[in-house]
C-alpha positions as CSV (number, residue, x, y, z in Angstrom):
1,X,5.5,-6.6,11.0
2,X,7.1,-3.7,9.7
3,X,9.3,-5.2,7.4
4,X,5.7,-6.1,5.8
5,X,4.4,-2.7,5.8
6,X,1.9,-3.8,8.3
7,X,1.3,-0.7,11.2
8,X,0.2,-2.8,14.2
9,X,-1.9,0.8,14.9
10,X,-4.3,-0.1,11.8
11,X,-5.0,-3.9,12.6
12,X,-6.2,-3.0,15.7
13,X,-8.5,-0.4,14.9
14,X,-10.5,-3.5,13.2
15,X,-10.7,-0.9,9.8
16,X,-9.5,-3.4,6.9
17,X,-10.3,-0.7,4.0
18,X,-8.1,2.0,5.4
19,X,-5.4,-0.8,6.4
20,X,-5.2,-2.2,2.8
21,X,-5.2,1.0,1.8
22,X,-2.1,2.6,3.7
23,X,-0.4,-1.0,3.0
24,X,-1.0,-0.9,-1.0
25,X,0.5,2.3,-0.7
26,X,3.5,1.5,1.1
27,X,4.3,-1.7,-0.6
28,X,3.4,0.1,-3.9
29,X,6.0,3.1,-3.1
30,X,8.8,-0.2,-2.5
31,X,8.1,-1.4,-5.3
32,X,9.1,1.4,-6.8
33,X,11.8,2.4,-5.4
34,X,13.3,-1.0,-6.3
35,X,12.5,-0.4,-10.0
36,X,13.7,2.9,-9.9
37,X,10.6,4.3,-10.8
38,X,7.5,6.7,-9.3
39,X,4.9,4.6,-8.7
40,X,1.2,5.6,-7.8
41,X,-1.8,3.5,-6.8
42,X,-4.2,5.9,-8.9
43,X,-2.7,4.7,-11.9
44,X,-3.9,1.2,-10.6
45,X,-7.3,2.5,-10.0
46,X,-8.1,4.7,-13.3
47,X,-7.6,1.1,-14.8
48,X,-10.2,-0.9,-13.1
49,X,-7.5,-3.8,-11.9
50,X,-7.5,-2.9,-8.0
């Protein structure tokens, strides 16, 4: 599970907004640290695509 970003903690609280959340952000900040760049999920959000 963790090498999907998944905390086991957040599935079983049954709370899908705040576990998409915390996983968009973790997945987001791999992503970037793969490209070599600073990723943030607010840039995502200003632009109406997540």
């Amino acid at each position: 599970m963790r090498s999907h970003s998944i905390k086991l903690e957040l599935l079983r609280n049954d709370d899908f907004e705040i576990f998409f959340q915390v996983r968009a952000k973790a997945l987001m900040e791999l992503i970037g640290k793969a490209m070599g760049k600073n990723l943030s999920l607010e840039l995502i959000e200003d632009t109406g695509r997540c």
